[in-house]
C-alpha positions as CSV (number, residue, x, y, z in Angstrom):
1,X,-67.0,67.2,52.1
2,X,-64.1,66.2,54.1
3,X,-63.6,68.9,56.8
4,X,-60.4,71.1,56.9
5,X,-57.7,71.1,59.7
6,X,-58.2,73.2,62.1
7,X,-57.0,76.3,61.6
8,X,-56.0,75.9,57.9
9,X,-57.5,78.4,55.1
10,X,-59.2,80.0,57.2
11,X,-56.2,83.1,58.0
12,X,-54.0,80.6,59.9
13,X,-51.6,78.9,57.6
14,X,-51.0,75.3,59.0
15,X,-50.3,73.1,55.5
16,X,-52.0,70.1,55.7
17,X,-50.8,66.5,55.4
18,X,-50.5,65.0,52.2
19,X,-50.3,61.1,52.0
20,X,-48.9,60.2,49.0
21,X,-49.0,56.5,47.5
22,X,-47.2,54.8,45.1
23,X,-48.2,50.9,43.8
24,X,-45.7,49.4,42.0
25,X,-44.6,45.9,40.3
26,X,-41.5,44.6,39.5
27,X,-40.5,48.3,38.8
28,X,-37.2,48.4,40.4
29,X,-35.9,50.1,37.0
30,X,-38.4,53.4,37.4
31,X,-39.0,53.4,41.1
32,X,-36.4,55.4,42.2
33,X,-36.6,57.9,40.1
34,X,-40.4,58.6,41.2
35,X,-39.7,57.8,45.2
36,X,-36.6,60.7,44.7
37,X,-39.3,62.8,43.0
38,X,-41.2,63.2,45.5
39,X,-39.0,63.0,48.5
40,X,-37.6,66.0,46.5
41,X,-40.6,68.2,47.3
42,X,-41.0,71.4,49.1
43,X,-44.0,70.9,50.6
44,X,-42.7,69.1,54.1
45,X,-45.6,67.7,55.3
46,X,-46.1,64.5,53.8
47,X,-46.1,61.1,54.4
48,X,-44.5,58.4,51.5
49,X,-46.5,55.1,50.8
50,X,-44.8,52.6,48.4
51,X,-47.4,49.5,48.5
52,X,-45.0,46.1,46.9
53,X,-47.7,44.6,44.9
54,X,-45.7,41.1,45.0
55,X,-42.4,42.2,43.2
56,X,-40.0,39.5,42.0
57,X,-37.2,41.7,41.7
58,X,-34.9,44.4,43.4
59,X,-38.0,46.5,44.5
60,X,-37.6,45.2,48.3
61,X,-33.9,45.6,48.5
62,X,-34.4,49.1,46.5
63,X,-37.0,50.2,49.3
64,X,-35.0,48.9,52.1
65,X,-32.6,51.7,51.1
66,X,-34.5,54.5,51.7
67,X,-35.1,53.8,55.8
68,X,-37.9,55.3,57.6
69,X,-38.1,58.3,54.7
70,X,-41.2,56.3,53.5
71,X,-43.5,53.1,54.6
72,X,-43.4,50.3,52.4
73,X,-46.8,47.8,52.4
74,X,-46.0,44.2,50.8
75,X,-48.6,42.4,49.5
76,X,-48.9,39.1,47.1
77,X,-49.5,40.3,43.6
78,X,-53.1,41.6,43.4
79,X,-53.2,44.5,40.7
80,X,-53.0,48.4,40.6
81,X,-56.5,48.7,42.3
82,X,-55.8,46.4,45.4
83,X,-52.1,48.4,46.0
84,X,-53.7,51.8,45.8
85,X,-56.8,50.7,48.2
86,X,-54.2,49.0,50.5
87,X,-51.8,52.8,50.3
88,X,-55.8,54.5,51.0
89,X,-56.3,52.0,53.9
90,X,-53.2,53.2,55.7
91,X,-53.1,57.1,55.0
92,X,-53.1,59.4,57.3
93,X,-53.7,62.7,55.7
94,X,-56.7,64.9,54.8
95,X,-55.4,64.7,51.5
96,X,-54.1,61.7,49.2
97,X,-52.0,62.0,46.1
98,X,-50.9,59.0,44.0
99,X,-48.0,58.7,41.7
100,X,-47.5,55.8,39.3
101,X,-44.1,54.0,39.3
102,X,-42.6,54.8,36.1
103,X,-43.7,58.3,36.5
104,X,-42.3,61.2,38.2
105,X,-42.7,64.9,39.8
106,X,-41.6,67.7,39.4
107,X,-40.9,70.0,42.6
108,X,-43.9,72.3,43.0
109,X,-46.1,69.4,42.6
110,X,-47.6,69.3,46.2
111,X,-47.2,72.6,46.9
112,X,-49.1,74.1,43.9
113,X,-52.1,71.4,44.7
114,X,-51.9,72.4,48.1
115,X,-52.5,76.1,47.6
116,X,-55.4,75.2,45.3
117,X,-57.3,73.2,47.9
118,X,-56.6,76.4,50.5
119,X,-57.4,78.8,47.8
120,X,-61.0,76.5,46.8
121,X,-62.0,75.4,50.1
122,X,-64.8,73.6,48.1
123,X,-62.8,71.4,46.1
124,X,-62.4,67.9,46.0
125,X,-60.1,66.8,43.4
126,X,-57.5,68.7,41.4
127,X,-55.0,67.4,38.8
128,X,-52.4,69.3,36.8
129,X,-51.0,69.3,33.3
130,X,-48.5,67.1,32.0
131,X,-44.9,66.2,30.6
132,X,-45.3,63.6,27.9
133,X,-42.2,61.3,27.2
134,X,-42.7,58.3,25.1
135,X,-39.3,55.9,24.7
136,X,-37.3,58.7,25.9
137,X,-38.4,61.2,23.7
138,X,-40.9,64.2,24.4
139,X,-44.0,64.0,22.6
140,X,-47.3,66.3,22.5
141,X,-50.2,64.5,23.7
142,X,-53.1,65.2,20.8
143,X,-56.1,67.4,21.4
144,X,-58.6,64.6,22.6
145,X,-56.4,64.1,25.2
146,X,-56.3,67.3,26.5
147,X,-56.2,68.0,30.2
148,X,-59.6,70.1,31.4
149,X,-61.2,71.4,34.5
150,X,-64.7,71.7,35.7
151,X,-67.4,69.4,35.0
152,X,-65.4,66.8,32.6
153,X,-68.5,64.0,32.7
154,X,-69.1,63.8,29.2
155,X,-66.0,64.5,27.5
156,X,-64.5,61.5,29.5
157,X,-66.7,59.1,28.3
158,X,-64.6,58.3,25.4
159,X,-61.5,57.9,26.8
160,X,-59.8,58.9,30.5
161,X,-59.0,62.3,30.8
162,X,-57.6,62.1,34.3
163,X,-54.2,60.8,35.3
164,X,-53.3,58.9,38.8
165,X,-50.3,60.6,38.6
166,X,-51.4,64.4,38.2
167,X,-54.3,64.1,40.8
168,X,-54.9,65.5,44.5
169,X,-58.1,64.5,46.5
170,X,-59.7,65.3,50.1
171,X,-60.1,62.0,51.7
172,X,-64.0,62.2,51.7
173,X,-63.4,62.0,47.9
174,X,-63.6,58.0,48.4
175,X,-66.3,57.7,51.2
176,X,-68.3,59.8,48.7
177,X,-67.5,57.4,45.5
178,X,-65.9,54.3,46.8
179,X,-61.9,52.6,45.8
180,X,-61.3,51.4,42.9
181,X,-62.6,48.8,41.9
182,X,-60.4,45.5,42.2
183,X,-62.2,43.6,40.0
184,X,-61.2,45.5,36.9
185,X,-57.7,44.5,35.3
186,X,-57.3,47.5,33.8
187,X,-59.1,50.8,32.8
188,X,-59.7,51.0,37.1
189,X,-59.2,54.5,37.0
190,X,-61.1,54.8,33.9
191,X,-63.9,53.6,36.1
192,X,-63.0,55.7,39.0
193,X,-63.3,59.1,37.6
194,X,-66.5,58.7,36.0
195,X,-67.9,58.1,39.6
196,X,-66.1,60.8,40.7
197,X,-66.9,62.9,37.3
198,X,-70.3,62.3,37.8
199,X,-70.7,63.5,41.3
200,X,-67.6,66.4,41.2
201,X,-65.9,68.8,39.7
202,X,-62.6,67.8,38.8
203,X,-60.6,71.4,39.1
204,X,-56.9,72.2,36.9
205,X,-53.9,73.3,38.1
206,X,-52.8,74.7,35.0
207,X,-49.1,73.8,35.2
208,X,-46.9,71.1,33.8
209,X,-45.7,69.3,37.2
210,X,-46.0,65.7,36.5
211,X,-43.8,64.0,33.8
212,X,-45.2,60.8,32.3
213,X,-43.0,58.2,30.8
214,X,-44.5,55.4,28.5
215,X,-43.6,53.4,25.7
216,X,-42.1,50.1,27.8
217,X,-43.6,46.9,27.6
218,X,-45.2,46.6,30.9
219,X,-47.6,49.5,30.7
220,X,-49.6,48.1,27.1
221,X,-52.8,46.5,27.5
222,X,-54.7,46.3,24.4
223,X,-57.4,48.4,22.8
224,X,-60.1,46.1,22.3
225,X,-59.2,45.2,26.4
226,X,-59.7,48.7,27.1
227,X,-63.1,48.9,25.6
228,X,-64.0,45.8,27.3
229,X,-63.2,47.1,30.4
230,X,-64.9,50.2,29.8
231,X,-68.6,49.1,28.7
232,X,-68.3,47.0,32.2
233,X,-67.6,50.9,33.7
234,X,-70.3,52.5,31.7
235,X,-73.2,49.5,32.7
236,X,-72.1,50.7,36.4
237,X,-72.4,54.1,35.9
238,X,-75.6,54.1,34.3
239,X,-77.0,52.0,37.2
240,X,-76.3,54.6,39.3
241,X,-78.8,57.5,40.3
242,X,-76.2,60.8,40.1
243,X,-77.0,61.0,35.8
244,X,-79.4,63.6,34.6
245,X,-81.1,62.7,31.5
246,X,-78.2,64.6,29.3
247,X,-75.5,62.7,31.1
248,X,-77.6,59.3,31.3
249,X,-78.3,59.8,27.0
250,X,-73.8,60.5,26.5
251,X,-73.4,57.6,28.3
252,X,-75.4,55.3,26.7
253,X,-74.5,56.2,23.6
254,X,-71.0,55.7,24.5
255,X,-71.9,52.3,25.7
256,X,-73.5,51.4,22.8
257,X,-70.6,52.4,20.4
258,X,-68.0,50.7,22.2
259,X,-70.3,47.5,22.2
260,X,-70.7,47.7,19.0
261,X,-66.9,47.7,17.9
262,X,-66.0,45.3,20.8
263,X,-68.8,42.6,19.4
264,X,-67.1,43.5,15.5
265,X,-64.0,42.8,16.9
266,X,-65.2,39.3,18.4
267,X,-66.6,38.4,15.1
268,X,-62.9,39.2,13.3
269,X,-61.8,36.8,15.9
270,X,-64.4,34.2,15.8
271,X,-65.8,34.4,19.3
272,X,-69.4,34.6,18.1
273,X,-70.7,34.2,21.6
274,X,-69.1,36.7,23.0
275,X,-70.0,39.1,20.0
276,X,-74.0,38.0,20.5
277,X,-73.7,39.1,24.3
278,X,-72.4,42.7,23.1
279,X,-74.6,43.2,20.4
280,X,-77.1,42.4,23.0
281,X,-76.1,44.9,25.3
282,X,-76.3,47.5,22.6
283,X,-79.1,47.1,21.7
284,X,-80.2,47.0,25.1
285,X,-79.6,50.1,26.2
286,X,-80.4,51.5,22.4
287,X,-84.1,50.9,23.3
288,X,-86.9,52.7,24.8
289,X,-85.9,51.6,28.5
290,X,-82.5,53.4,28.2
291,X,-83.6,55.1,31.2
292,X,-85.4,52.4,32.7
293,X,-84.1,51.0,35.9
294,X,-84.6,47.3,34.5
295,X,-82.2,47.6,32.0
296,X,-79.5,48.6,34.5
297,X,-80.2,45.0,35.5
298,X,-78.7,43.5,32.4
């Protein structure tokens, strides 16, 4: 675990630093509204990383604006997973907060995630509840998709139950699980908190502070791209050696459902091939060396 700062939680308030990072693309519409978001907070001590994933638009003369209130990092166009490891690469504080660029804070945000980590000196991640507005009009998430606390392993199999946006970490978080993985496209944070789930808690600030915007065409990637995504996520997880037997048997099973509509969808779409190599890996990890470290090979 990621030692405190001196002094802090421990009867001498000193807050700690907070670096939070924002990746964005070509977002010059919504990135304004979260930079003011959280250069509206109350919790002073913070630093501001906006990492330019290779924008083609107003995003560096938008930045440019905002002078030495934030540091930008331009990069060529790499995804989501390079920008945040690049923001992770330069932070400076004990803990790290991301917001997405079409999202946005609400003012308590740091400060109630802060209090948490001095309350739960133990902690490693917290995230908190959410506003959900889709094409400018509030929605309520459904139940599956409910935010929880504790050990969230298994319930997050099926579909990501944790939000860049909403979450707080210590820094040892990622020399305990690793970035995220730049090789993924999409569903990278998908990937990350199962390695995180699997190892951590992941605590709840019970409060609405983070308000979610979605609905534009930038942000859809496709189901069956999803599920994709995720089997790759799931043979990685199960290759590692944090699973018990209970957690190991969820997500295998998991794994093999998602194989198994993934390869049906294939066939719909004549790509017989790649439907084979699915079915394979279903059945795979369906037999008796589920648990056996040779299958992990695959």
């Amino acid at each position: 675990m990621a030692p405190a700062r001196p002094g802090w939680g421990n009867g001498m308030p000193r807050p700690p630093l907070v670096s939070v990072i924002i990746p964005t693309h070509n977002r010059a519409w919504s990135l304004a509204r979260a930079v003011d978001s959280v250069l509206a907070q109350d919790h002073a001590d913070f630093e501001l990383i906006v990492v330019d994933d290779g924008s083609t638009d107003q995003t560096p003369e938008l930045l440019s604006g905002y002078g030495d209130r934030l540091t930008v990092i331009r990069q060529p166009n790499r995804g989501v997973s390079a920008a945040r490891n690049a923001g992770i690469g330069l932070a400076k504080g004990e803990l790290i907060a991301f917001l997405d660029s079409d999202d946005q804070w609400l003012v308590p945000k740091l400060t109630a995630q802060v209090a948490f980590f001095r309350d739960n000196p133990e902690a490693m991640i917290c995230q908190t509840q959410e506003v959900w507005i889709r094409n400018g009009v509030r929605v309520n998430p459904g139940r599956r998709h409910a935010k929880r606390g504790g050990d969230i392993f298994i319930p997050s199999l099926d579909l990501c139950l944790v939000s860049p946006s909403a979450v707080m970490m210590r820094r040892g978080l990622f020399e305990a699980v690793g970035l995220f993985d730049t090789s993924l496209p999409v569903c990278e944070d998908y990937d990350l908190w199962l390695r995180v789930s699997c190892r951590f808690a992941v605590h709840l600030v019970d409060q609405a502070l983070v308000v979610r915007h979605a609905g534009h065409g930038d942000q859809l990637s496709s189901r069956s791209q999803q599920d994709k995504y995720r089997i790759e996520s799931l043979k990685k997880i199960l290759a590692l050696d944090c699973l018990s037997d209970t957690r190991r048997r969820a997500a295998a099973a998991t794994l093999i459902q998602k194989c198994r509509i993934y390869a049906a969808g294939c066939l719909k779409r004549g790509r017989r091939l790649e439907a084979m190599y699915y079915t394979a890996v279903a059945n795979l990890y369906g037999s008796d060396h589920l648990v056996d470290r040779q299958a992990q090979g695959f």
